[in-house]
C-alpha positions as CSV (number, residue, x, y, z in Angstrom):
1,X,24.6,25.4,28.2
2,X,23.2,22.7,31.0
3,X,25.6,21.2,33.3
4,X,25.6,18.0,33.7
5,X,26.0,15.6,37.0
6,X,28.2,12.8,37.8
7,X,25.0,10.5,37.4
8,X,24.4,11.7,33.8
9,X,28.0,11.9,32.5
10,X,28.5,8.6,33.8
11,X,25.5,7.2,31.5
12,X,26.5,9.0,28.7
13,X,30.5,7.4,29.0
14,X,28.9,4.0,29.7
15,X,27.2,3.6,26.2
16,X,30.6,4.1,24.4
17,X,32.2,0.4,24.9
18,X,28.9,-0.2,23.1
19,X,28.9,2.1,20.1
20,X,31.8,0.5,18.5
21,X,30.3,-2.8,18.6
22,X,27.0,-1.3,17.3
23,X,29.2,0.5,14.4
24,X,31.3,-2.3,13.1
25,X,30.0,-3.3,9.6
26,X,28.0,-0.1,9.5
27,X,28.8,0.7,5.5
28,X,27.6,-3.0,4.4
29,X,25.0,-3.0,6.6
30,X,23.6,0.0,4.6
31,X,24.1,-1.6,1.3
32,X,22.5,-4.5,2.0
33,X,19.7,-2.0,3.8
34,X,18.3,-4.6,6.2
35,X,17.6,-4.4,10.0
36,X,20.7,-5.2,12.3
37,X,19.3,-7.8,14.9
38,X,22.2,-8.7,16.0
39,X,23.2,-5.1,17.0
40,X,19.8,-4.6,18.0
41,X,20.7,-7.1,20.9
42,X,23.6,-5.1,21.9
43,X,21.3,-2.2,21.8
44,X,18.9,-4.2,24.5
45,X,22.3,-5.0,26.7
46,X,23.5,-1.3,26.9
47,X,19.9,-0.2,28.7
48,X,19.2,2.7,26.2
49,X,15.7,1.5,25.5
50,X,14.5,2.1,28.9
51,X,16.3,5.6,30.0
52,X,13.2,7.6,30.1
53,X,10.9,4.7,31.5
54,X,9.7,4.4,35.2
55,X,12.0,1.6,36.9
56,X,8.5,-0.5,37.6
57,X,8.4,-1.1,34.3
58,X,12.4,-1.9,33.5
59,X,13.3,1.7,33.2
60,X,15.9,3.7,34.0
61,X,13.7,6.3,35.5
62,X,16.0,9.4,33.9
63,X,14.3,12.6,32.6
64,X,14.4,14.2,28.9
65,X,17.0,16.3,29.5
66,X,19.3,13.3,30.4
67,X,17.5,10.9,28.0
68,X,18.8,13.4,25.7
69,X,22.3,13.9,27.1
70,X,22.8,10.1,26.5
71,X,21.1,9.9,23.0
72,X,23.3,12.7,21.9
73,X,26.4,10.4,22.8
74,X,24.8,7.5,20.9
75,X,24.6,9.5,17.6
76,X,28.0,10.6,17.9
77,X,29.5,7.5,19.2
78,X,27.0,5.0,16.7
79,X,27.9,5.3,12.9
80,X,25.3,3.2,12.1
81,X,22.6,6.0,11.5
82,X,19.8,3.7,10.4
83,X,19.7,1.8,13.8
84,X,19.8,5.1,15.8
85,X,16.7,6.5,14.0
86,X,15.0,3.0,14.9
87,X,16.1,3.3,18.7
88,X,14.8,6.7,18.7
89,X,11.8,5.7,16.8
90,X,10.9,2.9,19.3
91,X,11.1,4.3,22.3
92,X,9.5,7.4,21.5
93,X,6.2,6.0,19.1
94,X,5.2,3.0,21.5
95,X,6.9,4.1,25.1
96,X,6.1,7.3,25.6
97,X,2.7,7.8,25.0
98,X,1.9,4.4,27.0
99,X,4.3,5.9,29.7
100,X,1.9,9.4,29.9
101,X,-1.5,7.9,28.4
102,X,-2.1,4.7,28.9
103,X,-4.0,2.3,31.2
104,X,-2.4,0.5,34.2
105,X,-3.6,-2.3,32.2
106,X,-1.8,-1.3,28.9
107,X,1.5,-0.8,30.7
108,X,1.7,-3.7,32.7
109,X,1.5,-5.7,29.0
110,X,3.6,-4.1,26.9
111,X,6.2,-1.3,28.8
112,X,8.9,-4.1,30.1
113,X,9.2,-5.7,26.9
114,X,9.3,-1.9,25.0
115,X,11.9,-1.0,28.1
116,X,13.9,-3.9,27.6
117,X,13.4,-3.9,23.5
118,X,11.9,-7.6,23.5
119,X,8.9,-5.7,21.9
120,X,10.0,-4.0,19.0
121,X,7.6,-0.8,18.5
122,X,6.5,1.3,16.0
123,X,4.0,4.4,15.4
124,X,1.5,4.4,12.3
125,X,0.7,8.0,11.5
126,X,1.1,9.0,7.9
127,X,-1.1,8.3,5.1
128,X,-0.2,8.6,1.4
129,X,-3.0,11.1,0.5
130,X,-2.6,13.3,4.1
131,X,1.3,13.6,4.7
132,X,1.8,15.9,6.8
133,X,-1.2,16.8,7.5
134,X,-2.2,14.9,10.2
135,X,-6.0,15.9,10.7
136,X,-6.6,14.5,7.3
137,X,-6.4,11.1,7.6
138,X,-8.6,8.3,6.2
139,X,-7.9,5.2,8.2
140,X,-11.3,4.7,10.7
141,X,-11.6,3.1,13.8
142,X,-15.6,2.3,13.5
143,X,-17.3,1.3,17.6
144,X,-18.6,-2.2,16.9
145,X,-20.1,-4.2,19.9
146,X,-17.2,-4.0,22.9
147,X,-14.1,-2.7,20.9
148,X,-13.5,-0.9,17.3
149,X,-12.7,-2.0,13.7
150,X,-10.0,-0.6,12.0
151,X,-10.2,0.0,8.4
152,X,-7.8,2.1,5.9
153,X,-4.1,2.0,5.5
154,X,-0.9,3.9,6.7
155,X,2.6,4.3,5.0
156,X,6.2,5.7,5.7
157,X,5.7,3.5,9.2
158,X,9.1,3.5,10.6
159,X,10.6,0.0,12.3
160,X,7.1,-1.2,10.2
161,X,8.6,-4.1,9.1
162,X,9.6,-5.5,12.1
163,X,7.7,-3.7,14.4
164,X,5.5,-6.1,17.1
165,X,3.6,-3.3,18.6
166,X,2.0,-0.3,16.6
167,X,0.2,3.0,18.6
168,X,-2.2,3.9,15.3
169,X,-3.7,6.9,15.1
170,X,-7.5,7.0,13.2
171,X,-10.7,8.7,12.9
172,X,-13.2,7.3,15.4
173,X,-15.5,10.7,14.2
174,X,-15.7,12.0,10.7
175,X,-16.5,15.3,11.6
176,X,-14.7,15.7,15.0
177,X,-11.5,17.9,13.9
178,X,-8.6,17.3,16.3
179,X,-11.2,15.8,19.0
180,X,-11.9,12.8,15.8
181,X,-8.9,11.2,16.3
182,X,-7.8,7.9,18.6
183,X,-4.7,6.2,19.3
184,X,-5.0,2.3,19.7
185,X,-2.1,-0.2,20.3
186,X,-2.2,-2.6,18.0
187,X,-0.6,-6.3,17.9
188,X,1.0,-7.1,15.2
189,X,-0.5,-10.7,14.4
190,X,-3.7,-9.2,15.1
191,X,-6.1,-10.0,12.6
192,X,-6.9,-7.9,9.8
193,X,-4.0,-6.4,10.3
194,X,-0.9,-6.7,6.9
195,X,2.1,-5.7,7.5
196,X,4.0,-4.7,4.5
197,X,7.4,-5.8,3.4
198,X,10.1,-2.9,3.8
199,X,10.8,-0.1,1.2
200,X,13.8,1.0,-0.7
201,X,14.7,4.4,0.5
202,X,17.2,6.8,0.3
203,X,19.3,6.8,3.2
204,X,18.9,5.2,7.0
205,X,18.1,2.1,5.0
206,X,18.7,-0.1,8.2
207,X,16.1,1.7,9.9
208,X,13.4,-0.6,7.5
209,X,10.3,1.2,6.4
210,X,7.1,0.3,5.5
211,X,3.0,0.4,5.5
212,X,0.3,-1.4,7.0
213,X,-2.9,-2.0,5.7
214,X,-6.3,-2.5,7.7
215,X,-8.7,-5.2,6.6
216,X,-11.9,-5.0,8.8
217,X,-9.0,-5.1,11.7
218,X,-11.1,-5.8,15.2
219,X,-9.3,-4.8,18.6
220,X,-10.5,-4.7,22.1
221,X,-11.9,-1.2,23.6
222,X,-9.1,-2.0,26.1
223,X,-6.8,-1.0,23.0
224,X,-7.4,2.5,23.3
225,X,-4.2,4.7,24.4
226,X,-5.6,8.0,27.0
227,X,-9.6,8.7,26.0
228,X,-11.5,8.2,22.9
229,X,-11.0,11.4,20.6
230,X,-7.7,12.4,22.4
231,X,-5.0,11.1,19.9
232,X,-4.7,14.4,18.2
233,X,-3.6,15.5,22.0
234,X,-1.1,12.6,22.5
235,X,0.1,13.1,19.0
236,X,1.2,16.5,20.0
237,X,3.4,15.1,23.2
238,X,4.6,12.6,20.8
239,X,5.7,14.3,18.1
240,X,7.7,17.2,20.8
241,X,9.5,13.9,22.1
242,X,10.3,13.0,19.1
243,X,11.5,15.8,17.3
244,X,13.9,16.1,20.5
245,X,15.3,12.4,21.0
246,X,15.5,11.8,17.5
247,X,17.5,15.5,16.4
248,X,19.8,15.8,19.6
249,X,20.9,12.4,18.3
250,X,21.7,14.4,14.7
251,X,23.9,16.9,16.8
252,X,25.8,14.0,18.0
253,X,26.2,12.7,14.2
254,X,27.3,16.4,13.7
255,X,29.7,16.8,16.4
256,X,31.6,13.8,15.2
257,X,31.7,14.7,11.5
258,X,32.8,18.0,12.6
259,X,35.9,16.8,14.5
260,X,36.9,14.5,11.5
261,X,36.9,17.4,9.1
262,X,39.0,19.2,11.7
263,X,41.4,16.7,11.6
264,X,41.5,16.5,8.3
265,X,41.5,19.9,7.5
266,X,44.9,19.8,9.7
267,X,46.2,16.7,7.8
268,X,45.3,17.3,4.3
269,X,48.2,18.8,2.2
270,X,47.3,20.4,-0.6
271,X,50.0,23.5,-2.6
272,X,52.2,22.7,0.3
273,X,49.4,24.0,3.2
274,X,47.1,21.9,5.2
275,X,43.8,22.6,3.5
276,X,42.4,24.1,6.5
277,X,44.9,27.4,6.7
278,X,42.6,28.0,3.4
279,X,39.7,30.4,4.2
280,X,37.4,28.6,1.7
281,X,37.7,25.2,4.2
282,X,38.0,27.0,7.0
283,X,34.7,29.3,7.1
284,X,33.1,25.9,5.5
285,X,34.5,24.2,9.0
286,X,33.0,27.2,11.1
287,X,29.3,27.0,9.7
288,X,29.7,23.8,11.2
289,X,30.3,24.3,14.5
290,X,27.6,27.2,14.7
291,X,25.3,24.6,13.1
292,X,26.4,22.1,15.7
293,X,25.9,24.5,18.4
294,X,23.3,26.4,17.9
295,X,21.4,23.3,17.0
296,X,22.3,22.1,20.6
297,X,21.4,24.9,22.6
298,X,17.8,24.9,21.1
299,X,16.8,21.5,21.5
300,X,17.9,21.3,24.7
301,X,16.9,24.4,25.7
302,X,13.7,23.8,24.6
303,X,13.6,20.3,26.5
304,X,14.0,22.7,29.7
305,X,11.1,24.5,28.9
306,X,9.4,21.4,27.9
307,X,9.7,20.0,31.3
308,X,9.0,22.7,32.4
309,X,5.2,23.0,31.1
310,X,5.9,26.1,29.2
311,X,4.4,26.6,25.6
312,X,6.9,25.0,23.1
313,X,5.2,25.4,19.9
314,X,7.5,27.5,18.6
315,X,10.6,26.6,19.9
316,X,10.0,23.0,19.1
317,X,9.6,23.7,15.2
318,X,12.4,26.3,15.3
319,X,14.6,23.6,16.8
320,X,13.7,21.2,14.0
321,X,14.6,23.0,11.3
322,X,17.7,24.2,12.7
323,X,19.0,21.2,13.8
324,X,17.8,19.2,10.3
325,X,19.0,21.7,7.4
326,X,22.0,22.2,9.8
327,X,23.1,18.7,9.6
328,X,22.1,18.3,5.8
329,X,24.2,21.6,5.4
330,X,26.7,20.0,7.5
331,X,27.0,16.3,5.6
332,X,27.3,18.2,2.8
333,X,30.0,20.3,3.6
334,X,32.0,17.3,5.1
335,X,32.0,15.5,1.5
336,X,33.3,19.0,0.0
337,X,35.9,19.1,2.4
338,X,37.2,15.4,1.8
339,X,36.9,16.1,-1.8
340,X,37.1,13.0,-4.1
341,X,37.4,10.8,-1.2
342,X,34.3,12.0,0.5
343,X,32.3,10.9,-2.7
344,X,33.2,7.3,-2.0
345,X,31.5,5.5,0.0
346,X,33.9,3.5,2.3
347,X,34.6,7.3,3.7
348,X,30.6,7.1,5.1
349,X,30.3,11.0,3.9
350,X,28.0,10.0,1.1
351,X,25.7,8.1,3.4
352,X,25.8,10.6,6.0
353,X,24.2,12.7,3.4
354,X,21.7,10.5,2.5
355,X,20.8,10.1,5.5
356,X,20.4,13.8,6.6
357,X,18.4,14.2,3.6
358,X,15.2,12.9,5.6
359,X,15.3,15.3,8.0
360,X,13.6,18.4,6.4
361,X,11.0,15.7,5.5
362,X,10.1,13.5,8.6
363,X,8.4,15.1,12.1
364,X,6.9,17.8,9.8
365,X,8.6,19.1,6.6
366,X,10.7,22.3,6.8
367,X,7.9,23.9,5.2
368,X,5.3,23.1,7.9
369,X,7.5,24.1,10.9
370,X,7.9,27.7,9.2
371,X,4.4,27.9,8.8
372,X,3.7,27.2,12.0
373,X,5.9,29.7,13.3
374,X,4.5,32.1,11.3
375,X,1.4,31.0,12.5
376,X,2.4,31.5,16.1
377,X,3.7,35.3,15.0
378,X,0.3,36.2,13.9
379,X,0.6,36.0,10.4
């Protein structure tokens, strides 16, 4: 595994006096599923939001690797899963592709408020006919005299709700394949533009959900993110950073469950023998940890190879599934283990689970990333 530097470690131990304050009031936050502003203004004041952002902008200038390394801490450290997936969701949907893509112009506008999380941001991707598949979307971006109007719809918008910045991803050519497709960023009180009201969902409830609908939506040519008919393109370097930022943060979700089954497994008394001298907890304890760490030394091995500029197709999709149905596995393991207790919910096992439940489903099911590993093996 990658050893880190005093420079790194020291980010990663600086976010803790934060996490707890970020965690308190976790379960009733979930029950009421709404979005944590106040916490969200702790997140601002820890620095987080900018650690892969050039210091021009407000950044902290670190690479993925180390973005990673502190993320990882956050999910451990953060019990409030909801507002992690909206950190992650922010920085990576709005950020990064203005970061790579987008025009001096662009930047200078939006990147120190997305740095210092004054601009909330969000990505609109997902339609309720496509899903997952990207290249069939039906939302339009039509040229009309110096800009484009937008016309169609998107759902399952992450940070929707109270997003004030959305990079949306349309057809700009009916017939164009990957090369049809644009990014724009998008203002939320621009015209046109509705904003739906949150969702009820499953789990990560205070991550709020929602969809956006496009009513002959007119934005400025100077809207466009990279070229027109490259979003496909920036999708693709979107979607790698995402599947990283957001799952190393599910290893550090798993590390901590993981140490409080130990613990319990030491405590818990059951036929006069802690419960973990039984084999049946026990082996349950060590799927775990290879889940945990095998999960771990994909992602970020892959992040190495990222940075690199090698090919990552593969690895990126293997490290998804791995590190998704290993923490599902895992959150359900946990409430076995606890037993009765983990079925209640001031424990937090049951919404752990809920919450890992969306991770065979978001960044491309579990079903697409063993296609496309397939594909990549010639079959």
């Amino acid at each position: 595994m990658i050893g880190w530097n005093a420079d790194q470690t020291a980010l990663r131990q600086g976010l803790g006096r934060w996490c707890e304050e970020l965690s308190a009031g976790h379960l009733e936050r979930d029950a009421e599923g709404v979005f944590p502003r106040d916490e969200w203004k702790l997140v601002q004041g820890s620095g987080i939001l900018g650690l892969p952002f050039d210091e021009q902008w407000g950044g902290l200038g670190q690479d993925l690797l180390t973005t990673m390394y502190v993320l990882e801490e956050l999910g451990a450290k953060c019990r409030d899963g909801g507002l992690n997936f909206s950190v992650a969701t922010h920085m990576v949907s709005t950020g990064v592709p203005l970061q790579r893509f987008g025009s001096r112009e662009l930047k200078e506008r939006y990147l120190p408020g997305i740095c210092s999380g004054e601009t909330i941001g969000a990505h609109a991707i997902s339609e309720t006919e496509s899903g997952s598949d990207a290249l069939a979307m039906r939302t339009t971006a039509t040229r009309e005299n110096d800009g484009f109007v937008l016309r169609g719809g998107k759902s399952f918008v992450s940070n929707g709700p109270v997003a004030d910045v959305f990079v949306v991803y349309a057809r700009t050519h009916p017939d164009g394949g990957p090369l049809g497709i644009t990014s724009f960023l998008v203002e939320r009180d621009t015209p046109g533009l509705v904003v739906g009201a949150p969702v009820g969902k499953m789990g990560l409830r205070t991550s709020p959900l929602g969809e956006l609908h496009f009513d002959d939506c007119r934005i400025p040519a100077s809207a466009v993110i990279g070229r027109v008919g490259s979003g496909f393109l920036i999708l693709d370097h979107v979607m790698k950073w995402e599947i990283l930022c957001s799952f190393v943060i599910t290893t550090g979700q798993m590390r901590y469950r993981l140490d409080r089954c130990v613990e319990y497994a030491k405590e818990r008394v059951q036929f006069g023998r802690p419960i973990g001298s039984y084999q049946s907890i026990s082996n349950k304890i060590v799927d775990m940890r290879i889940g945990l760490d095998t999960a771990r030394k994909w992602l970020y091995d892959t992040a190495v190879r990222l940075t690199d500029g090698e090919n990552v197709t593969t690895d990126i999709a293997v490290s998804k599934l791995l590190a998704s149905e290993s923490n599902l596995a895992s959150a359900l393991a946990a409430v076995q283990i606890f037993g009765g207790s983990g079925y209640l919910t001031e424990y937090g096992l049951e919404k752990d689970v809920r919450d890992a439940v969306a991770g065979p489903i978001y960044s491309g099911t579990s079903e697409i990333q063993r296609n496309r590993i397939a594909a990549m093996m010639g079959l």
